[in-house]
C-alpha atoms as a printed R data frame, in Angstrom:
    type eleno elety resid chain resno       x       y       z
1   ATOM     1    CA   UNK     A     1 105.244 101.564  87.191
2   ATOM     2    CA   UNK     A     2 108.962 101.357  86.300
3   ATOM     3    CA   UNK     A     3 110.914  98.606  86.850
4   ATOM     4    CA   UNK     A     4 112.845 100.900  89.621
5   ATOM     5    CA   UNK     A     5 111.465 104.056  90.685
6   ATOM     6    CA   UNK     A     6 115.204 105.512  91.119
7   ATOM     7    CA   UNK     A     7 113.873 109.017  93.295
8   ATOM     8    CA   UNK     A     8 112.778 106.608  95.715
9   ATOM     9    CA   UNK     A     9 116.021 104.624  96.117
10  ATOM    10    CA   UNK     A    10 118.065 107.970  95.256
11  ATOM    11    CA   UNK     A    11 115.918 109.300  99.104
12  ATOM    12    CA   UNK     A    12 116.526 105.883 100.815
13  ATOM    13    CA   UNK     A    13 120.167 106.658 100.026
14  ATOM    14    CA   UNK     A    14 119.910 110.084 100.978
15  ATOM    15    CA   UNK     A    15 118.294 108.741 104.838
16  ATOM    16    CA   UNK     A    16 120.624 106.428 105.392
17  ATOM    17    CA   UNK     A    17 123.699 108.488 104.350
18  ATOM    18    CA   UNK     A    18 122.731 111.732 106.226
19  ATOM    19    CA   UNK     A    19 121.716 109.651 109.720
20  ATOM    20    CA   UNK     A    20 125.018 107.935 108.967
21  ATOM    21    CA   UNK     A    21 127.045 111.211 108.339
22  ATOM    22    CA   UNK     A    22 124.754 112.846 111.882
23  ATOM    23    CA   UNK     A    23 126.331 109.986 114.133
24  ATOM    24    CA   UNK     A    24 129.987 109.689 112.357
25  ATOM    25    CA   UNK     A    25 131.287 113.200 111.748
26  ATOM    26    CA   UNK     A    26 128.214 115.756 113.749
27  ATOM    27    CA   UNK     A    27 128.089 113.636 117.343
28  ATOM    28    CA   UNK     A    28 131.041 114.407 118.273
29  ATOM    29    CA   UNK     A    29 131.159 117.869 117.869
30  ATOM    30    CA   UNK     A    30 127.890 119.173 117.971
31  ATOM    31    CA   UNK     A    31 125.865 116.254 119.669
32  ATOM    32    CA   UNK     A    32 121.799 117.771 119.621
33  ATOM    33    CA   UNK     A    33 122.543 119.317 115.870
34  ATOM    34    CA   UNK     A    34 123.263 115.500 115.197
35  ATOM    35    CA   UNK     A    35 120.394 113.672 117.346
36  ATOM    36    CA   UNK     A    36 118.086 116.678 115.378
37  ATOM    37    CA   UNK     A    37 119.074 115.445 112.111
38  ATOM    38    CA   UNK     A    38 119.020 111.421 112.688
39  ATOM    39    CA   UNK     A    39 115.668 111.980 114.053
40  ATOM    40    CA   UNK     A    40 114.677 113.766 110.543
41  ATOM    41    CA   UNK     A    41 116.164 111.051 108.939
42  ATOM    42    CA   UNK     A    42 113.925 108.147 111.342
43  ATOM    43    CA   UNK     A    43 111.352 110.008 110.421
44  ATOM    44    CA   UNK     A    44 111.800 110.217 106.704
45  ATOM    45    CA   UNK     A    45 112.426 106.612 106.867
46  ATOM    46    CA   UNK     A    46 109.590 105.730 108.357
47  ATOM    47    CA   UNK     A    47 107.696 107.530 105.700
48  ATOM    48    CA   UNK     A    48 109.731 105.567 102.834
49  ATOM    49    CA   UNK     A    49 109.108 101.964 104.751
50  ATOM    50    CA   UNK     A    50 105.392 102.690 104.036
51  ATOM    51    CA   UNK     A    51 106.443 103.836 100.445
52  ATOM    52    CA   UNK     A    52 108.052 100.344 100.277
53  ATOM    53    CA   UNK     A    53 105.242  98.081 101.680
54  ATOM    54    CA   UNK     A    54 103.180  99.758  98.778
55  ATOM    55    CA   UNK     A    55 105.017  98.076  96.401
56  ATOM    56    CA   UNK     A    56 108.157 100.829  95.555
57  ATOM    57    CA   UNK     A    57 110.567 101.651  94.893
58  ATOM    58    CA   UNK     A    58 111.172  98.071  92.919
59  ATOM    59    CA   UNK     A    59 108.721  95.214  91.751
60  ATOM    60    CA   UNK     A    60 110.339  92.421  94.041
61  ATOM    61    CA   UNK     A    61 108.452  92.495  97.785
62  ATOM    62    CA   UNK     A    62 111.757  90.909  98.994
63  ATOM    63    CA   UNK     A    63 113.993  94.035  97.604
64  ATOM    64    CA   UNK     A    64 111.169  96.293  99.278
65  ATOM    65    CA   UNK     A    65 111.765  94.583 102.238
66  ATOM    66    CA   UNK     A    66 115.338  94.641 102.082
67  ATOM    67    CA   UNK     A    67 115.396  98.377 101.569
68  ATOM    68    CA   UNK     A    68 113.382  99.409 104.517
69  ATOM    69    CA   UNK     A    69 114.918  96.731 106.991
70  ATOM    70    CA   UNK     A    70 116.983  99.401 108.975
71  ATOM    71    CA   UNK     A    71 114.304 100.301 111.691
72  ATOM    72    CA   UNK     A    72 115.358 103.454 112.373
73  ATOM    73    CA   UNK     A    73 112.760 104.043 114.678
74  ATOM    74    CA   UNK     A    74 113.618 101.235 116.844
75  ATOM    75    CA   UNK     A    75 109.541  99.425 117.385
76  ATOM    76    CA   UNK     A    76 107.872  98.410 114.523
77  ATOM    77    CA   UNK     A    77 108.722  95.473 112.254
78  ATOM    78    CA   UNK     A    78 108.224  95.646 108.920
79  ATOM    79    CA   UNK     A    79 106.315  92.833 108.345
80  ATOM    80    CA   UNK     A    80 103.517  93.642 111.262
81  ATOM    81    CA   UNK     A    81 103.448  97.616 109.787
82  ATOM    82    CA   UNK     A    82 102.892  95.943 106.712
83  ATOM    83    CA   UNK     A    83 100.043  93.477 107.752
84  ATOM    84    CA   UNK     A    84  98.024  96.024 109.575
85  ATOM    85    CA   UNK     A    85  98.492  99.364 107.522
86  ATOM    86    CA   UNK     A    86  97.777  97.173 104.645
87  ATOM    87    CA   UNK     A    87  94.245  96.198 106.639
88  ATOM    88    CA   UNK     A    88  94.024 100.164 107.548
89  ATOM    89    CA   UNK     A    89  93.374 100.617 103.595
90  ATOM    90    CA   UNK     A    90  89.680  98.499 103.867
91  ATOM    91    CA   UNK     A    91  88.217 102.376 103.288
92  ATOM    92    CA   UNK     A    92  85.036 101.289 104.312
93  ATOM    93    CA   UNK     A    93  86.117  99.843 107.568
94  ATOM    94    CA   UNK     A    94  88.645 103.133 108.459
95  ATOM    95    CA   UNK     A    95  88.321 104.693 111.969
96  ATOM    96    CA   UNK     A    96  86.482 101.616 113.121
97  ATOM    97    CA   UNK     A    97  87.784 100.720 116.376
98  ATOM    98    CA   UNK     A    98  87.786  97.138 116.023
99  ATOM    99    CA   UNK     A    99  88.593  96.277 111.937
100 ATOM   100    CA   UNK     A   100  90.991  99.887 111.353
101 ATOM   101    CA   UNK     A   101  93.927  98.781 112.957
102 ATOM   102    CA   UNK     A   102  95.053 102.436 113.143
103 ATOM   103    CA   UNK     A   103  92.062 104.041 114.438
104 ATOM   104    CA   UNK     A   104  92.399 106.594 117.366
105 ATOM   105    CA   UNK     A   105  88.825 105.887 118.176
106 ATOM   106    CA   UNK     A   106  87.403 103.732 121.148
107 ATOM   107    CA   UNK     A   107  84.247 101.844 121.081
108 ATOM   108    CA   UNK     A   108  81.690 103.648 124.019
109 ATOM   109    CA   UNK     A   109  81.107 100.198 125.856
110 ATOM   110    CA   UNK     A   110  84.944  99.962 126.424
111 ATOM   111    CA   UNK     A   111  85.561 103.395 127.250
112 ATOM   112    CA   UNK     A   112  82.673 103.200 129.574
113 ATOM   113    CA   UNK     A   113  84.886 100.280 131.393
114 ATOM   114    CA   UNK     A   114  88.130 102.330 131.598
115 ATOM   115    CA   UNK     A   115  89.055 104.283 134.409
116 ATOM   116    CA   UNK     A   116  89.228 107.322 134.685
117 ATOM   117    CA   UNK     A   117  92.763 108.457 134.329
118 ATOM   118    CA   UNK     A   118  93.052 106.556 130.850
119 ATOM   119    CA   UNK     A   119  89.957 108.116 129.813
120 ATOM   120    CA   UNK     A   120  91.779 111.556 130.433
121 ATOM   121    CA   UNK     A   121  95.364 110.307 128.762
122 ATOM   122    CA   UNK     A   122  93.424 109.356 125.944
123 ATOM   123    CA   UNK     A   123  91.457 112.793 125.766
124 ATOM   124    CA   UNK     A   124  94.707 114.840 125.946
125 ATOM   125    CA   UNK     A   125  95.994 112.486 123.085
126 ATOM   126    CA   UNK     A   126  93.169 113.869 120.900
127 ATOM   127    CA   UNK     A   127  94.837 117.477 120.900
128 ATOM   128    CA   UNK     A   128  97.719 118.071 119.191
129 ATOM   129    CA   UNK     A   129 100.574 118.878 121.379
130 ATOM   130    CA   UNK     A   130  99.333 115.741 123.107
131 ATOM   131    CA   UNK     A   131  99.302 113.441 120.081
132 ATOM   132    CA   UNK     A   132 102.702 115.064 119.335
133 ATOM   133    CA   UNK     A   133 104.245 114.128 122.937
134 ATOM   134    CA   UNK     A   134 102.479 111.587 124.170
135 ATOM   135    CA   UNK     A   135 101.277 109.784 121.097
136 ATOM   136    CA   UNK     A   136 104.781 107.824 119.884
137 ATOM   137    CA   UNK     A   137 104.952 106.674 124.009
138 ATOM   138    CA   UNK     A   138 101.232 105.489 124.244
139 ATOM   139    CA   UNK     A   139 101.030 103.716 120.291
140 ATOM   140    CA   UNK     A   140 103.991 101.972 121.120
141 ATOM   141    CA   UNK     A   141 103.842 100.988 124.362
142 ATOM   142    CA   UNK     A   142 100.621  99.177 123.390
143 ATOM   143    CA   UNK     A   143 101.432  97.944 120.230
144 ATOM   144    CA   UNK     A   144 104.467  96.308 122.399
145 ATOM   145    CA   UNK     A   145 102.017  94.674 124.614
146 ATOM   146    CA   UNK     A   146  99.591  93.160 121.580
147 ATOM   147    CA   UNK     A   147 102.533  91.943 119.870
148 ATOM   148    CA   UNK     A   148 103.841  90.071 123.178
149 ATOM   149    CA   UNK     A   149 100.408  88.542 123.350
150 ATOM   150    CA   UNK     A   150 100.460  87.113 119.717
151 ATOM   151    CA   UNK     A   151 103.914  86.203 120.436
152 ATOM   152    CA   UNK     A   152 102.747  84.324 123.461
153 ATOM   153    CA   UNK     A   153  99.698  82.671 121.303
154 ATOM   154    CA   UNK     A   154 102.296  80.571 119.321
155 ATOM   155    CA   UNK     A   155 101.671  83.361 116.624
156 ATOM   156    CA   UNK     A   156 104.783  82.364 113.662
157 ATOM   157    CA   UNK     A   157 104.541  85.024 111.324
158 ATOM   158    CA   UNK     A   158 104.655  87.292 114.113
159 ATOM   159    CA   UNK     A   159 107.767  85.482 115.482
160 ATOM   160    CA   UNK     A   160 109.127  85.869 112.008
161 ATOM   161    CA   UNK     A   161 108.354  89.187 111.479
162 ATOM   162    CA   UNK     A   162 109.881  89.831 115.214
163 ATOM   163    CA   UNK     A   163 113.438  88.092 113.598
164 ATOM   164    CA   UNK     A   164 113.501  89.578 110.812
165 ATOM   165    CA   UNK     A   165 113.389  93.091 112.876
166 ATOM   166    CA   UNK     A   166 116.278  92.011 115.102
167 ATOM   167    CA   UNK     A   167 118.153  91.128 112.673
168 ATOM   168    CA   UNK     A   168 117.655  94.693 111.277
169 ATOM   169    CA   UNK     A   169 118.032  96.362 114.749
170 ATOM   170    CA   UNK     A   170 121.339  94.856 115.804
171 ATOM   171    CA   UNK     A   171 123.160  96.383 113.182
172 ATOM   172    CA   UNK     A   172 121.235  99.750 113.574
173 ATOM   173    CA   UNK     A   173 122.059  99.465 117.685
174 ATOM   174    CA   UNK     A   174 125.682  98.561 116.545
175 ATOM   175    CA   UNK     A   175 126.257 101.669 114.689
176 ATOM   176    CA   UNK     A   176 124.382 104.254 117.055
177 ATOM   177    CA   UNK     A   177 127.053 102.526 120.278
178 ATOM   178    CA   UNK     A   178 130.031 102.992 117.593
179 ATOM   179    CA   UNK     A   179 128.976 106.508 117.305
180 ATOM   180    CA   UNK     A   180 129.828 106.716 120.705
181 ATOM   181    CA   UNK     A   181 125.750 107.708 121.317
182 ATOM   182    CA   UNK     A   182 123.912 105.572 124.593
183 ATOM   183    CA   UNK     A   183 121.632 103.908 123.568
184 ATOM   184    CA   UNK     A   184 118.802 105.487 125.678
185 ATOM   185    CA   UNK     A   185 119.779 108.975 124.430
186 ATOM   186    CA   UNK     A   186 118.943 107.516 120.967
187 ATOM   187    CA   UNK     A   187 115.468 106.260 121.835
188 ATOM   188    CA   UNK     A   188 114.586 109.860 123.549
189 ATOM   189    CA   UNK     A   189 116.450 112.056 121.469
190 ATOM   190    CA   UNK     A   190 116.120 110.283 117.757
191 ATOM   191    CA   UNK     A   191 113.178 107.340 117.839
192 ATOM   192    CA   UNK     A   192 110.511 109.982 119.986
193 ATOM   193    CA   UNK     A   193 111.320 113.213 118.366
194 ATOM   194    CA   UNK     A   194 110.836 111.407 115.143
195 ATOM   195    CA   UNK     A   195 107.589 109.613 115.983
196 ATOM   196    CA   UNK     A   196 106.675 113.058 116.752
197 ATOM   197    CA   UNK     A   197 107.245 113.933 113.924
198 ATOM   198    CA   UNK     A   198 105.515 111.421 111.958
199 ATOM   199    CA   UNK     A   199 102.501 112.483 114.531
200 ATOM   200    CA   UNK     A   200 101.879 115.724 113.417
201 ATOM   201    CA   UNK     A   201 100.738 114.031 110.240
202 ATOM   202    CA   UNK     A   202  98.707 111.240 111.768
203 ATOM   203    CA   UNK     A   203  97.037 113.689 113.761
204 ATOM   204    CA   UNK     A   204  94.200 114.209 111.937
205 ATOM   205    CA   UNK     A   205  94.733 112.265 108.701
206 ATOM   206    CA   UNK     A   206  90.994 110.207 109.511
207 ATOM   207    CA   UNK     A   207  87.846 111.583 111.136
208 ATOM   208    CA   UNK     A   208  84.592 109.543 111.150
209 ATOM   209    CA   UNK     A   209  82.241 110.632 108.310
210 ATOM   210    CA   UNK     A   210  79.224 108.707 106.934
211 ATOM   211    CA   UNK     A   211  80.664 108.801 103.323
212 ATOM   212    CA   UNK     A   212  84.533 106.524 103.342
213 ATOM   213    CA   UNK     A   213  86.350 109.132 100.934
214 ATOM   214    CA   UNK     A   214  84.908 112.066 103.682
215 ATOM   215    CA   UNK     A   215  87.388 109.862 106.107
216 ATOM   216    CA   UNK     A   216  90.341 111.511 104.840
217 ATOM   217    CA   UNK     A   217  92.017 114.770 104.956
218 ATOM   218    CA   UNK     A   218  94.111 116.742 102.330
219 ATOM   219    CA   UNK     A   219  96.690 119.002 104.091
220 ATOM   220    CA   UNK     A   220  97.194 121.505 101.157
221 ATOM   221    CA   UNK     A   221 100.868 122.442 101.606
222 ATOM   222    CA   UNK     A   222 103.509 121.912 104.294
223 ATOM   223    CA   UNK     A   223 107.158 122.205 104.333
224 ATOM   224    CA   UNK     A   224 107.366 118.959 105.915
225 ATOM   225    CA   UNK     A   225 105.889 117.290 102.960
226 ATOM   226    CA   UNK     A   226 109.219 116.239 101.631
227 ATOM   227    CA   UNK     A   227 108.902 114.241 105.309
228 ATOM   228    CA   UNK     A   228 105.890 112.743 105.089
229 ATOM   229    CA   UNK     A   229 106.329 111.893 101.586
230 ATOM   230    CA   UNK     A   230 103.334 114.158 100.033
231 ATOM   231    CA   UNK     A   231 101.490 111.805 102.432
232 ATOM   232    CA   UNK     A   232  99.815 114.984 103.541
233 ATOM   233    CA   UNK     A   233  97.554 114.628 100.261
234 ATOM   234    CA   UNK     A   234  95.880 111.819 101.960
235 ATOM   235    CA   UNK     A   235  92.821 111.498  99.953
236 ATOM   236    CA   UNK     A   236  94.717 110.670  96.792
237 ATOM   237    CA   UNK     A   237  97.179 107.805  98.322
238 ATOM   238    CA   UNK     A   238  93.768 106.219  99.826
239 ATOM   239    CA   UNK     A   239  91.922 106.293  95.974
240 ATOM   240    CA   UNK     A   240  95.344 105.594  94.381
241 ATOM   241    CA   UNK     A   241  97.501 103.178  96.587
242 ATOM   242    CA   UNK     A   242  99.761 102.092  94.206
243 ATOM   243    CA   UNK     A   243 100.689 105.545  93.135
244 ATOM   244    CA   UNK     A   244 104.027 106.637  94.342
245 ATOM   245    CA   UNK     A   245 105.179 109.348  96.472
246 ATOM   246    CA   UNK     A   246 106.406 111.879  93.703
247 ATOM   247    CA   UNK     A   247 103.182 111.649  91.871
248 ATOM   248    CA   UNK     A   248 100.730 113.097  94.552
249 ATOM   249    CA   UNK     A   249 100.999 116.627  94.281
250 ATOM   250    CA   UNK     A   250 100.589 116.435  90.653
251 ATOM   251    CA   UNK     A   251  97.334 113.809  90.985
252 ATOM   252    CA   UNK     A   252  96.022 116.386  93.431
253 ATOM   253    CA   UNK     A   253  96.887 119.365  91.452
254 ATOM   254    CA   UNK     A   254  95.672 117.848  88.201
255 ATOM   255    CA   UNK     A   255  91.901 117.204  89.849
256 ATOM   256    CA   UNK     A   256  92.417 119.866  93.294
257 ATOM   257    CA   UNK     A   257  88.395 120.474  92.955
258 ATOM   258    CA   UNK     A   258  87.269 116.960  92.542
259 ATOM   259    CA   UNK     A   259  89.545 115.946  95.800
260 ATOM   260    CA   UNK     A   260  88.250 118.694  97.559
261 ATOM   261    CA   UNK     A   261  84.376 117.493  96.764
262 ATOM   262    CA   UNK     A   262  85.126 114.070  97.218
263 ATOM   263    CA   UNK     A   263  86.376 114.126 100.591
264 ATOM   264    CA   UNK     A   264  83.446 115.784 101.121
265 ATOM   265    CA   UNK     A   265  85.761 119.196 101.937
266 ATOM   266    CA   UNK     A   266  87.963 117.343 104.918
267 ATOM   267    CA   UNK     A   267  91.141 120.617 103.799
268 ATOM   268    CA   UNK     A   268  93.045 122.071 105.961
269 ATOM   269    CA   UNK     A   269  96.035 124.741 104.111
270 ATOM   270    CA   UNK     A   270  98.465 123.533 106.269
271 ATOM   271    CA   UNK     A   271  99.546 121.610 109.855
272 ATOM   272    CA   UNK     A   272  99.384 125.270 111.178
273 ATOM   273    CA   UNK     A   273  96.197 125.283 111.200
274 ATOM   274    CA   UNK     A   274  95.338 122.095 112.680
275 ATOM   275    CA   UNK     A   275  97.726 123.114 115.659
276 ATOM   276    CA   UNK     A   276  95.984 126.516 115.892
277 ATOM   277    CA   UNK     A   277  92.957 125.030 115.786
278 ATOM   278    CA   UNK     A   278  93.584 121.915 118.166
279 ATOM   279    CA   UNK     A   279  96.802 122.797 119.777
280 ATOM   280    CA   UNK     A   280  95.226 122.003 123.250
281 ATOM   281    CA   UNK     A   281  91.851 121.497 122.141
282 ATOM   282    CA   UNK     A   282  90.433 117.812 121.217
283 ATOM   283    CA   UNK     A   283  90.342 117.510 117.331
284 ATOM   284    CA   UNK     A   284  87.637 114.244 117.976
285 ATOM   285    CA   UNK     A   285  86.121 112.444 120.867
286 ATOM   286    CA   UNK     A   286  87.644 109.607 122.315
287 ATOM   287    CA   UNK     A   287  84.424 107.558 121.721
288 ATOM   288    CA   UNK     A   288  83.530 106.491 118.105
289 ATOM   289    CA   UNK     A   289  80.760 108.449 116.754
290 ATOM   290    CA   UNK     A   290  78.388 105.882 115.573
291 ATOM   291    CA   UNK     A   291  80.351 102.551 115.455
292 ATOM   292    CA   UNK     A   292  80.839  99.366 117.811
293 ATOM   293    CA   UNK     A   293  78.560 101.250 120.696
294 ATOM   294    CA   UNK     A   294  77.512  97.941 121.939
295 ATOM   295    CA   UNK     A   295  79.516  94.849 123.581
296 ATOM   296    CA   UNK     A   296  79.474  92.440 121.436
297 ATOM   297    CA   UNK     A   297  77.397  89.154 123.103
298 ATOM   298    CA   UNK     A   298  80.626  87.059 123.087
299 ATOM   299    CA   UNK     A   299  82.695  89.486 124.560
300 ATOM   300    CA   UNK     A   300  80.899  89.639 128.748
301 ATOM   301    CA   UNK     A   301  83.050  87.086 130.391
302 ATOM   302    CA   UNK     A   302  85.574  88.357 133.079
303 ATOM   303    CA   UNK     A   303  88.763  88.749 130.860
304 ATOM   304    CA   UNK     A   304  86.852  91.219 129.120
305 ATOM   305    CA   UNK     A   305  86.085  93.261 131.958
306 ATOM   306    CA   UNK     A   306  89.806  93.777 132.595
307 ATOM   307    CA   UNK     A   307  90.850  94.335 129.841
308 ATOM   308    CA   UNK     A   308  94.616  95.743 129.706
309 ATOM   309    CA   UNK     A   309  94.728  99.494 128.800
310 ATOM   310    CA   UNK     A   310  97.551  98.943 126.454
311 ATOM   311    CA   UNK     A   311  94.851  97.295 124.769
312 ATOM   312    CA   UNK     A   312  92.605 100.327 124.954
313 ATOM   313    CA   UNK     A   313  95.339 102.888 124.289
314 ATOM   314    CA   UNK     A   314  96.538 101.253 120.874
315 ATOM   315    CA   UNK     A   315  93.095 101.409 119.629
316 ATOM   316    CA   UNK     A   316  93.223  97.687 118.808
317 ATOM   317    CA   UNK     A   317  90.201  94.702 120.360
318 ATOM   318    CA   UNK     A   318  91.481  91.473 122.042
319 ATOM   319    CA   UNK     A   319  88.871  89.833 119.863
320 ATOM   320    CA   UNK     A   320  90.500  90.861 116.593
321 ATOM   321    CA   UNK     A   321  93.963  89.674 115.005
322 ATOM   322    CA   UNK     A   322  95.476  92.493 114.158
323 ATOM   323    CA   UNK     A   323  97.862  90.648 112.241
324 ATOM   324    CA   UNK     A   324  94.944  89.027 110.010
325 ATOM   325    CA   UNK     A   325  93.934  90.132 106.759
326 ATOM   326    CA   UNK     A   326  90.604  91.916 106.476
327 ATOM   327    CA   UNK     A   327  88.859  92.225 103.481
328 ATOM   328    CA   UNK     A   328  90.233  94.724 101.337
329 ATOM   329    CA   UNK     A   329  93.646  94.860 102.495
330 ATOM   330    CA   UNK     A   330  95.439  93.518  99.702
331 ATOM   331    CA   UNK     A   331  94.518  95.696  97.527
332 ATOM   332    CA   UNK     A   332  96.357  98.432  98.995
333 ATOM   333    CA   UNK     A   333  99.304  96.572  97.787
């Protein structure tokens, strides 16, 4: 890896200086052409903030850090994405409700407890118009909620991670009110549509398969790619974390067959497809396949048995930290 992988700053640059140039010079005279391209831009940054908690574009963590610390998209820390995508990359563990902290599945004993509207929300989630509208509202509207609880355990990195995000947002709020842009037409018109966008590639980038690398999809070619940061080549960024954005279509090209076999032929030739396919159709059942189908014995008592949806929705357990490091995780680094 080079000292400073200079594409990746050259696109940070690029993200911040286009959403910049959208709220300075296109606001004011063509106001949706300019909340179009900010959201773009969220969305791109979102996909470089998970370039940069893999370890680009520089060798320093802090720098990393520093780079990415503009939360475009309004929600998520940096620090917490970091903790729990980074325990996302256990492959072994992926889509299990409980230890994959971004797992859309639900364990059948706690769906069985839900009621029945959530268990509807959660099956129009599974298509993809729903993941694309409804998914940013319902992932972080409970991710909100578990982060208030750790916040309310006494949790300290959490509370750091929390400052260090305000400290990021202010500015970020700042700019978007000296654009002359309310603040609420900047969560719906920028944060959302770009979530969305970032949706339509978490849509079906993990299905439950008995074999890990069958877990993950390739999406051959999409002209959002430059978006999602080749992310869209999913098998290869699981096998070769530390590889960086740039590189994947080449990796892929280089060894397209031995991809193809090893995620045991999870391809799809483009998001097209996948909407075609699963527009308004489920792409997977709510209920995990073949993990966590029993309670666990320490998990009966009464708090269990109302359990908050939010906890449900965001696919993450009470019982679990989701901000503690599972085995594996690191080496996604």
């Amino acid at each position: 890896m080079p000292r400073v992988e200079w594409l990746t700053l050259a696109m940070l640059l690029l993200c911040y200086g286009l959403w910049t140039v959208a709220g300075l010079a296109i606001w004011p005279v063509a106001p949706v052409a300019a909340l179009a391209l900010m959201a773009v831009m969220a969305a791109l940054h979102s996909s470089l903030t998970h370039e940069c908690l893999h370890g680009h574009p520089t060798r320093s963590r802090r720098a990393n850090e520093l780079l990415a610390s503009l939360p475009l998209t309004i929600f998520y820390p940096y620090r917490r994405y970091q903790a729990l995508h980074l325990a996302h990359h256990n492959d072994e563990r992926i889509t299990d409700p409980f230890e994959d902290p971004e797992s859309y599945y639900v364990a059948r004993w706690r769906h069985a407890r839900m009621p029945g509207w959530l268990r509807a929300v959660l099956v129009v989630n599974n298509t993809f118009v729903g993941r694309v509208v409804l998914g940013p509202v319902l992932g972080a509207a409970g991710f909100l909620r578990d982060e208030a609880r750790l916040l309310a355990d006494g949790r300290r990195d959490v509370r750091r991670a929390w400052l260090l995000h305000l400290a990021g947002l202010l500015p970020v709020l700042a700019l978007v009110q000296a654009f002359g842009i309310p603040i609420w037409v900047y969560v719906v018109g920028v944060a959302w549509p770009a979530l969305s966008l970032i949706s339509i590639r978490t849509f079906a980038e993990h299905r439950w398969h008995e074999a890990p690398e069958g877990r993950t999809i390739i999406v051959e070619r999409s002209p959002l790619s430059w978006i999602f940061l080749n992310n869209n080549l999913h098998i290869v960024h699981h096998q070769i974390p530390s590889a960086p954005w740039y590189a994947l279509p080449a990796l892929y090209a280089a060894r397209a067959a031995h991809w193809r076999d090893l995620n045991r032929g999870y391809v799809y030739p483009g998001y097209g497809a996948l909407f075609l396919a699963h527009a308004l159709r489920p792409k997977e059942p709510v209920v995990h396949p073949a993990l966590q189908r029993e309670a666990p014995v320490t998990d009966i008592g009464p708090e269990t048995l109302l359990a908050p949806a939010q906890d449900l929705i965001s696919g993450l357990s009470p019982d679990n930290d989701p901000g503690a490091p599972r085995p594996g995780g690191e080496r996604a680094a």
